[in-house]
MIZANU-999897 format. One record per residue (C-alpha): residue number from 1; y, z, x. Coordinates in Angstrom, 2 decimals. Layout:
BEGIN
+-----+---------+---------+---------+
| seq |      py |      pz |      px |
+-----+---------+---------+---------+
| NUM |       Y |       Z |       X |
...
+-----+---------+---------+---------+
END
This chain:
BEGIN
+-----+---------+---------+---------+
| seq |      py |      pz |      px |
+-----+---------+---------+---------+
|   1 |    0.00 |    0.00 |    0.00 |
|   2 |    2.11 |    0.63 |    3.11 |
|   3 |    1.82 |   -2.67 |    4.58 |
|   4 |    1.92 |   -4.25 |    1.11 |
|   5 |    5.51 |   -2.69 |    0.56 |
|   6 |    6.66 |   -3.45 |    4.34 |
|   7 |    5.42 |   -7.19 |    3.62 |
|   8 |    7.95 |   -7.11 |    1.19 |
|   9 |   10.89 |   -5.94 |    2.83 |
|  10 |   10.84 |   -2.29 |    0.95 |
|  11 |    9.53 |    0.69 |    1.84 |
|  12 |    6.20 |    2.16 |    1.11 |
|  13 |    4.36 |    5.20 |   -0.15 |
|  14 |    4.22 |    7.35 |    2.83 |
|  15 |    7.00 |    6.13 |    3.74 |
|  16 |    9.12 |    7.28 |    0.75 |
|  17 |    7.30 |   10.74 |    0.71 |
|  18 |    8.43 |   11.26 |    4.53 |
|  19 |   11.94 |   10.50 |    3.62 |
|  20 |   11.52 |   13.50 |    0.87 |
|  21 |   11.18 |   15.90 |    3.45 |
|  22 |   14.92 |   15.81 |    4.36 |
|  23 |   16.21 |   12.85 |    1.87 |
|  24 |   17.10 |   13.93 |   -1.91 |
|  25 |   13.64 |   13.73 |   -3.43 |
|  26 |   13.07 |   11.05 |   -6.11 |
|  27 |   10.46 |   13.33 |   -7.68 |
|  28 |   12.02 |   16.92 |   -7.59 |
|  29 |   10.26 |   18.35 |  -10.32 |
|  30 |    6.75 |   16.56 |   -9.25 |
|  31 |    6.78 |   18.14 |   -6.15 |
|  32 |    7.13 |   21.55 |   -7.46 |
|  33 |    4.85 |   21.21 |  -10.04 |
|  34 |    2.25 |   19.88 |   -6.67 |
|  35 |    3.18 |   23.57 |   -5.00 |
|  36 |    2.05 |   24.91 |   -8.05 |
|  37 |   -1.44 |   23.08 |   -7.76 |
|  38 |   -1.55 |   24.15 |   -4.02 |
|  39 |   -0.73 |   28.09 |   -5.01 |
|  40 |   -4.09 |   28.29 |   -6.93 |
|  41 |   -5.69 |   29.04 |   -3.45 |
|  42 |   -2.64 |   31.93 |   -2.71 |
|  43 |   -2.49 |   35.21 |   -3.72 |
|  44 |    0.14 |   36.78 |   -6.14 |
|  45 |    2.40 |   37.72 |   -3.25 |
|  46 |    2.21 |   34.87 |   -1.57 |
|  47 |    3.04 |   32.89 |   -4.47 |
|  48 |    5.84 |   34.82 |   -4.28 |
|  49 |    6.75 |   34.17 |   -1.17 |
|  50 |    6.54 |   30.52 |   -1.61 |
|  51 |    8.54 |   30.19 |   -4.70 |
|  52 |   10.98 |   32.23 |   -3.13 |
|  53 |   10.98 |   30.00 |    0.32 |
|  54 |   11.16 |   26.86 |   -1.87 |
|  55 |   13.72 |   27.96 |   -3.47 |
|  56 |   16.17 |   28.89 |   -0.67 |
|  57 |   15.44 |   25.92 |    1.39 |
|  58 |   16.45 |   24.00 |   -1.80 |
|  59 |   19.69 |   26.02 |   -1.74 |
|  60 |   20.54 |   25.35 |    2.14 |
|  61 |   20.00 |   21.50 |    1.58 |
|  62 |   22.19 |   21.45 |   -1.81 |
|  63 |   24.81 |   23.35 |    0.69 |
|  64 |   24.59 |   20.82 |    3.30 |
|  65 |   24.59 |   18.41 |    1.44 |
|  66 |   27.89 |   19.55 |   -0.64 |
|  67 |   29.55 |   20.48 |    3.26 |
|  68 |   29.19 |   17.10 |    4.76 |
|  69 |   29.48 |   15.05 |    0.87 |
|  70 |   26.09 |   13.55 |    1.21 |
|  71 |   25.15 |   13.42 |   -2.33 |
|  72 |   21.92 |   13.01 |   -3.83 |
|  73 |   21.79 |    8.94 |   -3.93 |
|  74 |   20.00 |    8.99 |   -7.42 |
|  75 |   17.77 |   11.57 |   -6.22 |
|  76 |   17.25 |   15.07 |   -7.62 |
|  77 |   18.92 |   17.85 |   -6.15 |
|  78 |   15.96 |   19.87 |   -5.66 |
|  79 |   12.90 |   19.38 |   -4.38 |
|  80 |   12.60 |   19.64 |   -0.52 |
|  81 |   11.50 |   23.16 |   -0.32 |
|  82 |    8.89 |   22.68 |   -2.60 |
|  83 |    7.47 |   20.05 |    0.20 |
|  84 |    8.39 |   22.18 |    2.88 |
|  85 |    6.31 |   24.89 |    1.67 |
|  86 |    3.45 |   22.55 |    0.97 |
|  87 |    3.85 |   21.21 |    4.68 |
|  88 |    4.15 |   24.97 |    6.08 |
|  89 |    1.13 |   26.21 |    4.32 |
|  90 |   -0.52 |   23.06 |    6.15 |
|  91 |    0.76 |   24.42 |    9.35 |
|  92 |   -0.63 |   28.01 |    8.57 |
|  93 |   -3.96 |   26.88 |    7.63 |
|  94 |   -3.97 |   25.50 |   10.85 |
|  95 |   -2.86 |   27.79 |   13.07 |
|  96 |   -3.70 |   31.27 |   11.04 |
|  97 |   -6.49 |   30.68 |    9.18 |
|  98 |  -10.76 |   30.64 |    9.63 |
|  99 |  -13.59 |   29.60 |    8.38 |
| 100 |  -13.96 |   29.24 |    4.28 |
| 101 |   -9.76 |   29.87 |    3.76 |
| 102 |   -8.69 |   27.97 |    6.02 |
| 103 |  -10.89 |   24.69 |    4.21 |
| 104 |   -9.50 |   26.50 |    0.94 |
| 105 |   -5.98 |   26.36 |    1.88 |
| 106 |   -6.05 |   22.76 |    2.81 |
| 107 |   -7.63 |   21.91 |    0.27 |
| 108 |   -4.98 |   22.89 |   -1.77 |
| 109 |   -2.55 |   21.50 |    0.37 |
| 110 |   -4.78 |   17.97 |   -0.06 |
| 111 |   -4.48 |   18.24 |   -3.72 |
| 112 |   -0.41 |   18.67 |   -3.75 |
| 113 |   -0.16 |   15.98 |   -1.67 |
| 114 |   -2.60 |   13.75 |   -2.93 |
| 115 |   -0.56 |   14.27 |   -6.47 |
| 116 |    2.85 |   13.43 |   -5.32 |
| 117 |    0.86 |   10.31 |   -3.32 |
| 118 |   -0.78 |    9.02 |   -6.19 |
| 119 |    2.57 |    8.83 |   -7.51 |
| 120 |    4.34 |    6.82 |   -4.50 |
| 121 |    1.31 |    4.42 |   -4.97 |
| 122 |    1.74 |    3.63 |   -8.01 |
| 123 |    5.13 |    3.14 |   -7.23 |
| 124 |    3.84 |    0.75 |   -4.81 |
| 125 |    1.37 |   -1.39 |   -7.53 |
| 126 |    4.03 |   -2.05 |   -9.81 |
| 127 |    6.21 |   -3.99 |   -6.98 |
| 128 |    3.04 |   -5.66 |   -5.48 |
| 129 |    2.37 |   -6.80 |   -9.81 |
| 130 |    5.61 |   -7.88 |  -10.05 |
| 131 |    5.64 |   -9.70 |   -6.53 |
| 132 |    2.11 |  -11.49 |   -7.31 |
| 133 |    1.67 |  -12.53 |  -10.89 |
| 134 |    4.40 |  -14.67 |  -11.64 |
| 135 |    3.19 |  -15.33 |  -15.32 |
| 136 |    2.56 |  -12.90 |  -17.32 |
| 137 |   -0.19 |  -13.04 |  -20.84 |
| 138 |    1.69 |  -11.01 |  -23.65 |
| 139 |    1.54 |  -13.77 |  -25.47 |
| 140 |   -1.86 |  -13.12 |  -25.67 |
| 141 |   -1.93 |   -9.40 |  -26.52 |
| 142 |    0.74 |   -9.93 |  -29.15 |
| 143 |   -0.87 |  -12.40 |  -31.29 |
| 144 |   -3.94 |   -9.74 |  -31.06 |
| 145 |   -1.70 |   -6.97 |  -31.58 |
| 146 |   -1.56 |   -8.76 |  -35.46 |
| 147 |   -5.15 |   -7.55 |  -36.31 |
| 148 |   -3.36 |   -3.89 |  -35.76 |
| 149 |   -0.81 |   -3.89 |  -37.92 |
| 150 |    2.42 |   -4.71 |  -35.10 |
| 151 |    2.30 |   -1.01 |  -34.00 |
| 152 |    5.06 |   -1.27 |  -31.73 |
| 153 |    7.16 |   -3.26 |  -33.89 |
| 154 |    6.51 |   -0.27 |  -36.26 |
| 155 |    6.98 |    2.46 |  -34.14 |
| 156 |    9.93 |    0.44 |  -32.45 |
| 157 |   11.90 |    0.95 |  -35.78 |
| 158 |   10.90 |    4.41 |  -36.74 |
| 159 |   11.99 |    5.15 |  -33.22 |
| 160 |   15.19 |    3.34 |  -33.60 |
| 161 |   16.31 |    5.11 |  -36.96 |
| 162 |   15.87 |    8.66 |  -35.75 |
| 163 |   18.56 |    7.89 |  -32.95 |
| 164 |   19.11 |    9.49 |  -30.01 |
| 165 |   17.82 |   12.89 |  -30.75 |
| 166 |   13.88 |   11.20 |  -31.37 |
| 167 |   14.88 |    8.70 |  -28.37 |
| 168 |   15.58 |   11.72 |  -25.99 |
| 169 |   13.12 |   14.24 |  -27.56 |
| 170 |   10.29 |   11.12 |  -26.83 |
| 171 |   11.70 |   10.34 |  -23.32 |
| 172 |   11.54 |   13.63 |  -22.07 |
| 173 |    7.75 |   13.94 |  -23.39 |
| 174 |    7.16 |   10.60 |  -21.60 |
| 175 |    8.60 |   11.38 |  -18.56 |
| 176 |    7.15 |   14.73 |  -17.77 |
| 177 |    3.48 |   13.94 |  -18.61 |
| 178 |    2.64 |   14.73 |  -14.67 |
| 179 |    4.12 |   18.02 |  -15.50 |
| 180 |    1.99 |   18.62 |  -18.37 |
| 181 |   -0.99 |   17.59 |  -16.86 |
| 182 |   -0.05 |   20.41 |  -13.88 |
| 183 |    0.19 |   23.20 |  -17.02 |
| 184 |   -3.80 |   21.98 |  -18.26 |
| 185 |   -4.58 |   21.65 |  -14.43 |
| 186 |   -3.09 |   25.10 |  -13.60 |
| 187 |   -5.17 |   26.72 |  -16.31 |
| 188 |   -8.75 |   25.27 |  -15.63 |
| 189 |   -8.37 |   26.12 |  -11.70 |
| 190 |   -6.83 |   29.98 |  -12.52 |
| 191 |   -9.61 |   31.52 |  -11.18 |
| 192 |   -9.53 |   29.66 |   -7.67 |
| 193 |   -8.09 |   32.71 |   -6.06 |
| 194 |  -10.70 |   34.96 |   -6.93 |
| 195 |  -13.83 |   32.71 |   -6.50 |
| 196 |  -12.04 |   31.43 |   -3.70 |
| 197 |  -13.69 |   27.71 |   -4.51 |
| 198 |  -12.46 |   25.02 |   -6.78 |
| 199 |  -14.54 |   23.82 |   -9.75 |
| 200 |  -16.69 |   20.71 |   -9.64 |
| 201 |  -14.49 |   18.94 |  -12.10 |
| 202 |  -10.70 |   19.52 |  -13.02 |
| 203 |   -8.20 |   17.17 |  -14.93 |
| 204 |   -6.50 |   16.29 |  -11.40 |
| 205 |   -9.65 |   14.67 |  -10.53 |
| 206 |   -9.50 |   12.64 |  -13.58 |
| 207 |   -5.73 |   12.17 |  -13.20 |
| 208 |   -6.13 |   10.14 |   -9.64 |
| 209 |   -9.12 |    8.10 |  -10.45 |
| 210 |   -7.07 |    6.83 |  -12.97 |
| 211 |   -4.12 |    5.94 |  -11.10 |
| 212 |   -6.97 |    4.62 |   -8.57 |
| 213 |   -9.09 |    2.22 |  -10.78 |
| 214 |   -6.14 |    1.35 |  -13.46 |
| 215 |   -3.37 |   -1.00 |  -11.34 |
| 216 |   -6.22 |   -3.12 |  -10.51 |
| 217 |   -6.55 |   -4.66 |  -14.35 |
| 218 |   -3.00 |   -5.16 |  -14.36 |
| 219 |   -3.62 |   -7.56 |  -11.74 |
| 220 |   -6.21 |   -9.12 |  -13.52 |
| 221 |   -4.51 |   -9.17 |  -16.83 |
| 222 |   -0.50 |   -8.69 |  -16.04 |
| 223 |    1.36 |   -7.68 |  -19.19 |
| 224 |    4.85 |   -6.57 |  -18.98 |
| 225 |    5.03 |   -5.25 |  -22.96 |
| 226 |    6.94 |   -5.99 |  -25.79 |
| 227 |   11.05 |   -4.16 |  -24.81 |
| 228 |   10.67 |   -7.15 |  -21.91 |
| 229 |    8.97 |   -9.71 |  -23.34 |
| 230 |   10.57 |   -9.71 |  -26.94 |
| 231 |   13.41 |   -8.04 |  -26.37 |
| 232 |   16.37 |   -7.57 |  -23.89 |
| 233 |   14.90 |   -4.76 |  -21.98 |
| 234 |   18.20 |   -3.10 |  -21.76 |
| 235 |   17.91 |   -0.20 |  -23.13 |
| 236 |   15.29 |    0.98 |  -20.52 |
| 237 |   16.28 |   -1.05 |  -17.50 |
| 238 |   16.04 |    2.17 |  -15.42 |
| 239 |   12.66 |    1.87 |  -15.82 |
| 240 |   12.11 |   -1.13 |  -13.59 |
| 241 |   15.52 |   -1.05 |  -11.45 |
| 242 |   13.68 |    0.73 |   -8.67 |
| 243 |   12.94 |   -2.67 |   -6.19 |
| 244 |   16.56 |   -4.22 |   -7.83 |
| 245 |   19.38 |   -1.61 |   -8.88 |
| 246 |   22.23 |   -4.60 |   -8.73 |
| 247 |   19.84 |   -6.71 |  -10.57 |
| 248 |   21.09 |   -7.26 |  -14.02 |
| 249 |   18.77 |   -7.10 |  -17.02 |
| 250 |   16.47 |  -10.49 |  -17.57 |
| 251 |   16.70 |  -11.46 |  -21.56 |
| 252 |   16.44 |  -15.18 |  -20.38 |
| 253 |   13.58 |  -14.59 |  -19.21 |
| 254 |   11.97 |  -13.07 |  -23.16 |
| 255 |   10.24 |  -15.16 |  -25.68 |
| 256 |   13.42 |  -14.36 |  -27.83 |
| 257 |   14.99 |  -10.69 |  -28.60 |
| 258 |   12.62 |  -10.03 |  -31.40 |
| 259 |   11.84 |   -6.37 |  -30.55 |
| 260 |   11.52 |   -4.42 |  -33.00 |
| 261 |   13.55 |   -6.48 |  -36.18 |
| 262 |   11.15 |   -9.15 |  -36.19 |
| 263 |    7.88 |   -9.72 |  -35.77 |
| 264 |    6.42 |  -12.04 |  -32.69 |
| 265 |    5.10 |  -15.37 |  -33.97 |
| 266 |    1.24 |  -16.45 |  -34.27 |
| 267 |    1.42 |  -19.62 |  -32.90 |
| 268 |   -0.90 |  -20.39 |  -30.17 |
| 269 |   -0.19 |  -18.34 |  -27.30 |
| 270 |   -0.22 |  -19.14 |  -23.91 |
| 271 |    1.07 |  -17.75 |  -20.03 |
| 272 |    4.60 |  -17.39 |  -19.83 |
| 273 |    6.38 |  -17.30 |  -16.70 |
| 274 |    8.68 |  -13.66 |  -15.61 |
| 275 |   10.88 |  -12.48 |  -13.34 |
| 276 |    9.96 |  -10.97 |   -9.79 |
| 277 |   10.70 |   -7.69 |  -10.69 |
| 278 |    9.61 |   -6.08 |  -13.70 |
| 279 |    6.34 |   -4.56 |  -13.36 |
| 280 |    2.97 |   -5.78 |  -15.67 |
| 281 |    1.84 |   -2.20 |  -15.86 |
| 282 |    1.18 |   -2.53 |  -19.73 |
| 283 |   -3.06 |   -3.28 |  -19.59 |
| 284 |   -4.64 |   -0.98 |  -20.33 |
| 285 |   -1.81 |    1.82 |  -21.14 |
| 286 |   -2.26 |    4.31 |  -18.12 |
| 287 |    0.07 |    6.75 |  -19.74 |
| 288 |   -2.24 |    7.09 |  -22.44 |
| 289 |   -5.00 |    7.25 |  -20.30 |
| 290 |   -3.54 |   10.40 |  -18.87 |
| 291 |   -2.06 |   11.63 |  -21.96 |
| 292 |   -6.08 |   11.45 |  -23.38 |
| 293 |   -7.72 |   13.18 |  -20.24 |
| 294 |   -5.18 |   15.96 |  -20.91 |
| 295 |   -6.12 |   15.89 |  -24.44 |
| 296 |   -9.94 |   16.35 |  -23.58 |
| 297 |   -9.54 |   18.84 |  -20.91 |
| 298 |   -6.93 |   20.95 |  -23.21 |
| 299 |  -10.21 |   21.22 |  -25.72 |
| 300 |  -11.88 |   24.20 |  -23.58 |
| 301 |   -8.73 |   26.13 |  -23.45 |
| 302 |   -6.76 |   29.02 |  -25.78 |
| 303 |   -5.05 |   27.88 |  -29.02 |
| 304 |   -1.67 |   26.82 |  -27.22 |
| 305 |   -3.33 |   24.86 |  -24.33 |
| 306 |   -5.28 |   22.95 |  -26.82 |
| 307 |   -2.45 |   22.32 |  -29.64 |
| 308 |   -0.07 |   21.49 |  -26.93 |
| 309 |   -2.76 |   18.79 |  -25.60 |
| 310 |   -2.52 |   17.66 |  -29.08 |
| 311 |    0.60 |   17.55 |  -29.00 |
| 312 |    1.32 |   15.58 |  -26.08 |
| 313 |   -1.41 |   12.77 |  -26.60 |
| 314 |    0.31 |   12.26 |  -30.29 |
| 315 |    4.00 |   12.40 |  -28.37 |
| 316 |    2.51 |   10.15 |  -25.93 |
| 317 |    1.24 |    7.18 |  -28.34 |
| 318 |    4.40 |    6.95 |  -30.02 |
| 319 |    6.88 |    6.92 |  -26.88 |
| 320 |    4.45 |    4.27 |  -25.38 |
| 321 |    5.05 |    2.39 |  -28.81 |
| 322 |    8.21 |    3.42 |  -29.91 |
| 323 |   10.18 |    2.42 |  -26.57 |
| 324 |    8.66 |   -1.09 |  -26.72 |
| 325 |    6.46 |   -0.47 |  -23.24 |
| 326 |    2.96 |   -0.99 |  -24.75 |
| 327 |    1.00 |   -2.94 |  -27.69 |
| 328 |   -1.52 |   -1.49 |  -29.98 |
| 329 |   -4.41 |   -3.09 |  -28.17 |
| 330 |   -3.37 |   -1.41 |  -24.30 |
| 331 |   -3.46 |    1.76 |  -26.44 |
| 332 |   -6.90 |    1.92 |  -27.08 |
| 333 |   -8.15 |    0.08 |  -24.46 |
| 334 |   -6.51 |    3.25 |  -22.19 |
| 335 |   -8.49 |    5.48 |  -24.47 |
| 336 |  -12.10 |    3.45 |  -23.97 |
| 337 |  -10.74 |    3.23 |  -20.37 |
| 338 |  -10.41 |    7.17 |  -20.38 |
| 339 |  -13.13 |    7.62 |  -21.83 |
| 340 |  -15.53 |    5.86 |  -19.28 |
| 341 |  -13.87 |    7.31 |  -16.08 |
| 342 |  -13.98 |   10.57 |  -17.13 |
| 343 |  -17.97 |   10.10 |  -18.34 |
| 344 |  -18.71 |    8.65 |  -15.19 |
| 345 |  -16.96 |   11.51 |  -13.12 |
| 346 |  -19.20 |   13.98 |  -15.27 |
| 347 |  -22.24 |   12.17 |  -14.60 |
| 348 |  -21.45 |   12.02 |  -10.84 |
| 349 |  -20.81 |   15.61 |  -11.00 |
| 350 |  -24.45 |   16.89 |  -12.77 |
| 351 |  -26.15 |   14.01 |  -11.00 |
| 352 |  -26.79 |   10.41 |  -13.09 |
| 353 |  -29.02 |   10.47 |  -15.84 |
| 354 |  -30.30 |    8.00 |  -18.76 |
| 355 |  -27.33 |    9.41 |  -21.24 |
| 356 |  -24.55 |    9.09 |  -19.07 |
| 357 |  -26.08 |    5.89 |  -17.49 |
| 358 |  -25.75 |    4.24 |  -20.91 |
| 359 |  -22.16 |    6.38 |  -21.81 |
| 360 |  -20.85 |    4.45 |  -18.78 |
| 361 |  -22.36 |    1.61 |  -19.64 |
| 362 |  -21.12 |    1.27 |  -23.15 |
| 363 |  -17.94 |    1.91 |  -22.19 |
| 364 |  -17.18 |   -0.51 |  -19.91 |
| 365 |  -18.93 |   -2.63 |  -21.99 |
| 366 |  -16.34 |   -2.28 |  -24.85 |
| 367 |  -13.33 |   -2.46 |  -22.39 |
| 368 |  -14.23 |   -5.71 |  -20.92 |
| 369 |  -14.92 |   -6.75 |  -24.38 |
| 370 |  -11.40 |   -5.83 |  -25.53 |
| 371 |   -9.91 |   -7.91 |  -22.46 |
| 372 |  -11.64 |  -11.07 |  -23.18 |
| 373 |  -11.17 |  -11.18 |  -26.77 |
| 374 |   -7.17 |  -10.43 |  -26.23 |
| 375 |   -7.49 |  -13.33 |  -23.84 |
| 376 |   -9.77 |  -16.20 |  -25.22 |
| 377 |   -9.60 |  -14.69 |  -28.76 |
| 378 |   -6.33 |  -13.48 |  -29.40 |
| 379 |   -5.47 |  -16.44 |  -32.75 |
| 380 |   -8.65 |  -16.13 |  -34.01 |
| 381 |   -7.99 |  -12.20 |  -34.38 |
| 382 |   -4.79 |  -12.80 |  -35.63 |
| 383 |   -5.68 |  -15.13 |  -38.61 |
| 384 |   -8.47 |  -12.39 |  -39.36 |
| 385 |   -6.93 |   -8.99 |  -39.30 |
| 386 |   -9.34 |   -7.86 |  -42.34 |
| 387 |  -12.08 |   -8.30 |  -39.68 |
| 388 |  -10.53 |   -7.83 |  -36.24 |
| 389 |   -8.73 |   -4.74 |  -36.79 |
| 390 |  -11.42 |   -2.98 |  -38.06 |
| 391 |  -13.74 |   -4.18 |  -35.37 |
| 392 |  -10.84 |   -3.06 |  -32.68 |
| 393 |  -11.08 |    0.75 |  -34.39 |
| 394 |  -14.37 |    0.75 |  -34.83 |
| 395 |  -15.38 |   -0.18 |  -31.31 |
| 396 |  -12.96 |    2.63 |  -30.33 |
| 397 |  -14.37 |    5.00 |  -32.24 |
| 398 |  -18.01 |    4.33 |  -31.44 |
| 399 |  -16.40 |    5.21 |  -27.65 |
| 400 |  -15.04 |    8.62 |  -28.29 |
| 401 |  -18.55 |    9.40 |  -30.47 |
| 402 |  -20.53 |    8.77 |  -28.13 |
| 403 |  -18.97 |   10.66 |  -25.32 |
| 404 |  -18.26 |   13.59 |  -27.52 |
| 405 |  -21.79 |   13.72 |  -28.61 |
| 406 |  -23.68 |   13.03 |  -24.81 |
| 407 |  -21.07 |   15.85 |  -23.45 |
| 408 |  -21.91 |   18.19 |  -25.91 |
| 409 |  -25.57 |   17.63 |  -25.53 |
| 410 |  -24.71 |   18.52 |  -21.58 |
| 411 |  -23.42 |   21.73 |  -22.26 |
| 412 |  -25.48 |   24.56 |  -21.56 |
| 413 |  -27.27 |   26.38 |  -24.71 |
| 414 |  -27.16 |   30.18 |  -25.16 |
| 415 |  -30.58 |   31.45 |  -26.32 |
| 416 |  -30.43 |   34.04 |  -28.81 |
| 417 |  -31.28 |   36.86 |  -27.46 |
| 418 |  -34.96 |   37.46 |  -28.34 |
| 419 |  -35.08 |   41.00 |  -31.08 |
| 420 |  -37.95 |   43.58 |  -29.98 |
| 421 |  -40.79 |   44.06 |  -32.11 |
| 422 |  -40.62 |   46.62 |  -34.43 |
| 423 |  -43.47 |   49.51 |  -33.05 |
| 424 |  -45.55 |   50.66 |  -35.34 |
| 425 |  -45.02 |   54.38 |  -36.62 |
| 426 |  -47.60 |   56.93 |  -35.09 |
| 427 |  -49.87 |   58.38 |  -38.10 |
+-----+---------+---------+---------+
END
């Protein structure tokens, strides 16, 4: 991803997270919410301590930083400490630990970073999409989207009438889902500091395979969504203004500005060409993805873990839709995609069997299937909603039964406990 950035002419992952360590931080709150993740291996009072460190190197910078008039250059203005201390407990794993806490302690200090890394690559895989598929297929997943019922073009106006208070209450939901996914994460690796291990299988796990595997079928099947490709895109033009901040936004380059008054046409569709900078990050939707692996590890948790899971997959679905940045059918082909990563991580985890052999199976057997018929099928859906659309929910359901019934059946039982004859009386 390094090379790939360098190739061209911006900066790449590591890159961008070395300049964080004296730089204003693009991802302030990300990077505390990765010291968080490493504390899990610390005890109470050195949480303390780290917080506390954190914080005051936070406060030197933001002094510095108002003494010489640096600024922040569209950065946040915290955030350094938070890497420092990740760094330093690096350094004291090093040099002051042994043995089974010293592997703990960089372990945790593997998991921060490989958080805030995952981010900076994905970074990285929208500029190499946008850099290497010059046409783009939504087109395609449009006229599909008909067999659904237009959800963004739905959405798109129920979002649009509530006005900036449901605009802002969605964005902030949509922009902190890393941060919720820390809260879940937080809560299923509590007792790390105790058991002084980490559990064979956590949400962050999840989280990272997903930014792993995902960016590779937007190369396969670019799709830039609906605010871009019907619309003007201006209203979220922050969202793709990280490789051109001068750049002005692209309507010549849309179908027409349709989004969300009026609904795409159903004539045959075909490859359109795009500009070189907005990303085709829309197949399948990744932030449903991760909005759904929070949703199924929230299940195991107390009442507020698992209605605020709820809460945020629900939040999720209709930012996604109601900003214009996804179609119906990347929804639930992130859910199927989900779905089959997280099965497959399971079955890794208890060793393969013939259940989650087939779980896998299946569901990469439905996602592919959802990718060619939005490519070679997409008119053919469209003319038969009564029958596509059905088949579309269906297939997604038959996904999420079968992995909730093959997980539950992986569970372990609890025998009742086995009641003592009754003796008989003595004459």
């Amino acid at each position: 991803m390094e090379f790939a950035a360098r190739h061209y002419g911006l900066p790449g992952p590591l890159t961008n997270q070395v300049r964080e360590v004296v730089y204003a931080p693009k991802s302030g709150g990300l990077l505390y919410a990765a010291m968080a993740l490493m504390m899990v291996v610390l005890t109470w009072r050195e949480r303390f301590v780290a917080v506390g460190t954190a914080i005051g190197v936070d406060v030197a910078f933001l002094v510095v930083r108002w003494a010489v008039d640096a600024g922040t250059a569209g950065g946040h203005p915290f955030g350094n400490g938070a890497l420092w201390v990740i760094l330093g407990s690096a350094v004291v794993a090093v040099t002051r630990r042994t043995g089974r806490e010293r592997v703990l302690l960089l372990k945790g200090v593997g998991l921060a970073l490989l958080l805030v890394a995952g981010r900076k690559t994905g970074d990285t895989w929208l500029l190499i999409t946008s850099k290497t598929r010059s046409t783009v297929l939504d087109q395609y997943v449009a006229t599909a989207d008909h067999a659904l019922g237009d959800p963004s073009w739905l959405v798109g106006r129920i979002v649009t009438a509530t006005g900036p208070v449901g605009f802002n209450f969605l964005d902030f939901v949509y922009g902190n889902l890393a941060v919720a996914a820390v809260v879940a994460a937080l809560y299923q690796l509590r007792h790390v500091a105790v058991e002084r291990r980490f559990p064979r299988h956590h949400l962050v796990r999840t989280f990272l395979v997903i930014g792993l595997v995902g960016p590779a079928f937007y190369m396969i099947f670019p799709v830039v969504g609906p605010i871009f490709a019907y619309g003007t895109g201006a209203e979220h033009w922050s969202a793709v203004s990280l490789w051109a901040p001068d750049m002005p936004p692209s309507e010549p380059w849309a179908v027409a500005d349709l989004w969300p008054r009026t609904l795409p046409p159903t004539g045959t569709p075909h490859p359109m060409p795009f500009d070189g900078i907005t990303p085709r990050n829309c197949m399948p939707s990744l932030h449903t993805a991760w909005a759904t692996a929070i949703f199924i590890h929230s299940r195991k948790g107390p009442r507020v873990l698992r209605f605020a899971g709820t809460f945020w997959l629900l939040a999720t679905l209709a930012a996604t839709l109601g900003f214009g940045y996804h179609y119906g059918a990347d929804l639930i082909a992130g859910v199927v995609f989900t779905l089959t990563i997280e099965a497959a991580l399971r079955s890794f985890d208890r060793g393969w069997d013939r259940s989650g052999i087939l779980l896998v199976a299946y569901g990469a057997t439905v996602f592919t299937a959802f990718l060619l018929s939005y490519r070679f099928l997409p008119l053919a859906m469209a003319e038969r909603p009564w029958l596509a659309g059905p088949l579309l929910v269906l297939a997604t359901a038959s996904v999420i039964h079968g992995y909730v019934r093959t997980t539950a059946s992986w569970e372990p039982r609890t025998a009742p406990a086995r009641q003592p004859e009754p003796q008989p009386e003595p004459i």
